[in-house]
N, C-alpha and C positions, 0 to 999 in steps of 0.2 A: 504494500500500500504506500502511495506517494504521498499522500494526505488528505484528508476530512473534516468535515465539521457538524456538528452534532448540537443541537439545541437544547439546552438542558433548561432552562426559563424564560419568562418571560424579558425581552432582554437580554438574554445571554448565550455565549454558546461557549463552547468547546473547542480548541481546535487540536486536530489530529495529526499528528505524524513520526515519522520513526527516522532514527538518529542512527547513526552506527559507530560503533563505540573503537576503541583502540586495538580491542584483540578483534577487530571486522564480525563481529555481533550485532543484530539490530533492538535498538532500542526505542520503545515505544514514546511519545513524550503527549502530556497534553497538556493547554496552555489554557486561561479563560478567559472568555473576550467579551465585557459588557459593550454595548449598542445592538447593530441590526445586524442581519448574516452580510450584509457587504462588505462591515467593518470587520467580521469574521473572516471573510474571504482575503482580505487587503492585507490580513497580521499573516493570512497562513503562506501568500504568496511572499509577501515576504520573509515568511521564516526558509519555506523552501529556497527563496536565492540565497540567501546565507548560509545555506547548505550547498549548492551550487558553487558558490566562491570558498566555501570554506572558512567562512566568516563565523559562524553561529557559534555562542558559546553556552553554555546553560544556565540558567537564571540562579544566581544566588545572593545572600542575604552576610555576604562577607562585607566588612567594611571598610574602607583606608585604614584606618589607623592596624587593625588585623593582617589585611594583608603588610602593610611594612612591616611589622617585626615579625610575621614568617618569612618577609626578603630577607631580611638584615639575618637571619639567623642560616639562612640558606648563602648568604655572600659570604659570611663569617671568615669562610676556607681560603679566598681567594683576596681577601681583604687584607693591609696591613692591620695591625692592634691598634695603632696611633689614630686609624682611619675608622676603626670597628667603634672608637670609645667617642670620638668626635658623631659620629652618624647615633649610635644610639642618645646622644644626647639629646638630640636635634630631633629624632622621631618622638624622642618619652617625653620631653619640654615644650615642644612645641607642634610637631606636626600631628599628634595625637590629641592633644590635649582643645587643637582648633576645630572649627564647627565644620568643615572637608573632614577632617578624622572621625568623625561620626558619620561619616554619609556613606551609605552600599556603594562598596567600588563599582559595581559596574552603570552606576547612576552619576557618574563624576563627571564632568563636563569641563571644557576648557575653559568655560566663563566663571565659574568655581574655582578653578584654580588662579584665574588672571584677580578675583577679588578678593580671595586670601593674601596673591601677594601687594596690592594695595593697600591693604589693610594694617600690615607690618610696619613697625617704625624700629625695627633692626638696619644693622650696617648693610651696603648693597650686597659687603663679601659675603656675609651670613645667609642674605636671599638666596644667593647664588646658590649656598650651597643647599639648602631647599630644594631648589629647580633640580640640581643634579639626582639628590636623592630620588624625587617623585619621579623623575625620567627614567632612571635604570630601574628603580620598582613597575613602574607601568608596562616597559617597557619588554622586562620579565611576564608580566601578567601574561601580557596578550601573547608570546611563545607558550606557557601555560596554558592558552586558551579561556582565561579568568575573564577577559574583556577583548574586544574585536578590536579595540585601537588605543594605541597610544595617545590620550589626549595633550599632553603638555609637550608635543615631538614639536609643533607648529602653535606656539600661543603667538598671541599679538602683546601679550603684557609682558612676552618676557625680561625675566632682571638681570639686568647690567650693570655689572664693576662701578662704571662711571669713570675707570681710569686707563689711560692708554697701556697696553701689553709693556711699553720700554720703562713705565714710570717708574716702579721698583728697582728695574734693574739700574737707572738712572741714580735714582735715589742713596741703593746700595751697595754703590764701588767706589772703591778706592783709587787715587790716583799711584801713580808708579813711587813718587816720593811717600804718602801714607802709608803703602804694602808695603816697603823699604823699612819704614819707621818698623811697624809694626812687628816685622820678622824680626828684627834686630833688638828687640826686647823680649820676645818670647826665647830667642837664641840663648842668654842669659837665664830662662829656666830650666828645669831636667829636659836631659835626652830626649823623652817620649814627646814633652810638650813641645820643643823644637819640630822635630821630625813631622809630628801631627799635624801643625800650621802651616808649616811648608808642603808637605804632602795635601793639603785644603788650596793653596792659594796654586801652587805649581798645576796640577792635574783638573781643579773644579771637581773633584768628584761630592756627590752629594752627601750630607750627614750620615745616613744609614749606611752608604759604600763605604766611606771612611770605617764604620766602626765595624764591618764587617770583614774588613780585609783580614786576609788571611798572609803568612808569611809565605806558603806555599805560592803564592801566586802574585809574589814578588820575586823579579829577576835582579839584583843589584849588580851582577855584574854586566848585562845588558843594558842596565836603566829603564824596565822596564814595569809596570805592573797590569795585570789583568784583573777587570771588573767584571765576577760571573756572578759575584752574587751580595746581595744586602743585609743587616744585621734589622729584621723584625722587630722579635722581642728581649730585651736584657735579664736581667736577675736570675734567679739560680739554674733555671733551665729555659735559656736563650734559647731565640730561632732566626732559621735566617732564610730568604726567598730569591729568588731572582732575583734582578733589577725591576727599574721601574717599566720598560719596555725593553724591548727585543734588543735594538739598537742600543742601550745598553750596556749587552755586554760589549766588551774594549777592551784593549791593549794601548796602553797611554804609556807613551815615552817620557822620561824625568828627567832632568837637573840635574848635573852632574853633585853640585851643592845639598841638593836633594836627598841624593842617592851618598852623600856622606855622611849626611845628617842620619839617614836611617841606618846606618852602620854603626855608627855610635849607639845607637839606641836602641839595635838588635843585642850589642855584646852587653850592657845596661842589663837589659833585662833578661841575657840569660845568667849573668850574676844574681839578680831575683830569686829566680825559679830555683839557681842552685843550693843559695842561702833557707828556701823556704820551699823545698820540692816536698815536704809532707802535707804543705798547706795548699800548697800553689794549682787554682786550677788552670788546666793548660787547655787552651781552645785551638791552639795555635794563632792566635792572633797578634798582628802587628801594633795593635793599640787595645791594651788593658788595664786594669784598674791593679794603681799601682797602692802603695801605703798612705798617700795622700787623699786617694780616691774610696778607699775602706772607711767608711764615716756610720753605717750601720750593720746593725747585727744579722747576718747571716752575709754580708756581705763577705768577700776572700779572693785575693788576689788572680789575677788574670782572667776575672769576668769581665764579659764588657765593658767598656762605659754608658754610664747613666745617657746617654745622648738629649733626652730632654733637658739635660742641666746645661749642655753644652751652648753659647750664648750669652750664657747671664753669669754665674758666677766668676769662676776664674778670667774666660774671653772678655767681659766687661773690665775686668783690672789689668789689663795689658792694653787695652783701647786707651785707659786711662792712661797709663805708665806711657804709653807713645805719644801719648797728647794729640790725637787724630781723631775722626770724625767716627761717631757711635755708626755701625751695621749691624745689621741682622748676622747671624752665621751665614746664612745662604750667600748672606753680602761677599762671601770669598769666592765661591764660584763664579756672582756675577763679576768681581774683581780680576779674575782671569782670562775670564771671555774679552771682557771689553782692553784691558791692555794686550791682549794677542791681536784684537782686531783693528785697536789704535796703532798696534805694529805693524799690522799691514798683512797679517797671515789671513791668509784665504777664509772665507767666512763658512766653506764646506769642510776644512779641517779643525776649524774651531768647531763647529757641530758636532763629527765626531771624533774630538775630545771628551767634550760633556755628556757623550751618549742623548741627544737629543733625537727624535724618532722622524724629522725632517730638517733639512737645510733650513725651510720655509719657518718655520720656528725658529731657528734662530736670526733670521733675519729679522722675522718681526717682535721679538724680545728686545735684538740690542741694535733696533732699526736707526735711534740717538745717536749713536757710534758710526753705521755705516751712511749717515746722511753726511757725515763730515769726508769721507773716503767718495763721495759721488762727487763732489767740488775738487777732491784733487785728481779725479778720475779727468773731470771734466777743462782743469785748467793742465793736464800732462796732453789731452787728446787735441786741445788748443793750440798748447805749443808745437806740435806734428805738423796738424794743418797747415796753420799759418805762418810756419817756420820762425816763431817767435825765439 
């Protein structure tokens, strides 16, 4: 049977038709339809083309706020922890607790969602991250089959930054004399701290790479190190994942300076381990928590570092001590992009440097930097011509 309809009142009918289920079994389904048999006819042809497209999902009484944390509990696996603790906040605080997070998912509407985020008097970046959330959940649904579409794929409200992609990186770099200052004060702390700043400012790799390196996957006498993988989660039983994308992983060439610094600071710390090999747990990693960095109890030598802390405590007193301009930590990565690019080094080698997953990223990141290189592009292409 294709489908039917059946009068069961005055007013009402029935409409009939059969689904076929995932192990290719037919399922019967009936829907009710108050008005006349027209309006009966009009639901049932259109149930049938949604079965024809492949559209049709089944009616249910799940709600937003319900299905996100069956997503969030289902992304868990594939999620960093830093990104798992920020999204639950954000669904338990706020995207549950708003009058969309009581409404049946499959009743959601993009104008729903455009007057939640008007509603908000949060920062834009906080919106943002809102949008993201409801998009990869929706967007899960409807592979699930929970709902026929993605409503927030195409809003017309959606929230914007308000700030241009270069501003931060703008923001937070350092010029060649600050990065100068800087290294040459942390030089003057331990070995590790050296090594570590310089391996941040030298390579850009990101905070998680950093603390995930491994020694195995440094070559000193090449100069070389390979970026396969990121340090997750820290404390007694650490994790670590890929990178952030494909592109990624790398093999980034170092600094001869570099590459002495961390020689100093590999023989450092196998005095450590030797002094303390009952204590010492060995990850193999090239940056560990040293006796300065043991500050609570179950803490022990050669875990990670804290990487949240990384930034503010210590990095903040060396800012200080250089007498240079405060950045974010990321600020060293952007600090190496843009003096490689204020060098003049090809802006498709500076990309993969950083493991960046397009050129085109990084052109419009530290597009600041290469509008200055398009005027000497354009006053060298001059002097050609015009035999200047």
């Amino acid at each position: 049977m294709r489908g039917c309809i059946k009068k069961r009142y005055k007013g009402t009918y029935s409409v009939i038709f059969d689904v076929e289920t995932d192990a290719g079994q037919r399922k019967r389904k009936w829907v009710t339809v108050k008005g006349t048999r027209d309006d009966a006819q009009t639901k049932l042809n259109e149930l049938l083309r949604q079965l024809d497209l492949h559209t049709y999902v089944d009616a249910s009484k799940m709600t937003l706020a319900e299905w996100l944390t069956e997503w969030l509990a289902l992304a868990k696996t594939r999620l960093r922890p830093a990104t798992v603790t920020r999204y639950e906040a954000i669904i338990t605080q706020r995207l549950t607790t708003a009058s969309i997070g009581r409404m049946p998912l499959q009743k959601l509407r993009a104008s729903h969602v455009e007057a939640y985020y008007a509603s908000q008097t949060v920062s834009p970046a906080t919106l943002m991250l809102d949008h993201a959330i409801l998009h990869a959940a929706l967007k899960k649904a409807v592979r699930d089959t929970l709902v026929p579409a993605n409503v927030v794929a195409n809003l017309d409200g959606r929230p914007k930054s308000g700030r241009r992609k270069w501003d931060e990186a703008e923001k937070h770099a350092w010029s060649a004399r600050e990065a100068a200052a800087f290294l040459a004060v942390v030089k003057k702390d331990t070995p590790q701290t050296a090594a570590f700043y310089a391996m941040a400012l030298d390579t850009g790799m990101r905070k998680g790479e950093l603390g995930g390196l491994r020694w195995a996957n440094v070559d000193l006498d090449a100069g070389t190190v390979r970026v396969i993988e990121q340090l997750r989660k820290t404390g007694s039983e650490p994790e670590w994942g890929p990178p952030k994308t494909d592109s990624s992983v790398r093999t980034i060439q170092i600094d001869a300076e570099t590459v002495a610094l961390l020689r100093g600071h590999k023989r450092t710390q196998a005095e450590i381990k030797l002094k303390n090999r009952g204590t010492y747990t060995d990850h193999g990693l090239v940056f560990a928590k040293e006796w300065t960095d043991v500050r609570r109890h179950g803490e022990t030598l050669g875990q990670p570092l804290q990487l949240n802390n990384l930034g503010q405590r210590d990095y903040a007193k060396f800012i200080e001590a250089a007498n240079v301009r405060r950045i974010k930590f990321h600020g060293l990565r952007h600090t190496c992009a843009t003096l490689l690019l204020q060098a003049g080094t090809p802006v498709h080698i500076v990309s993969a440097r950083l493991g960046h997953a397009k050129v085109a990223m990084t052109m419009e990141v530290y597009a600041h930097v290469l509008e200055s290189d398009q005027k000497q592009a354009a006053e060298t292409l001059g002097a050609l011509l015009y035999r200047r």
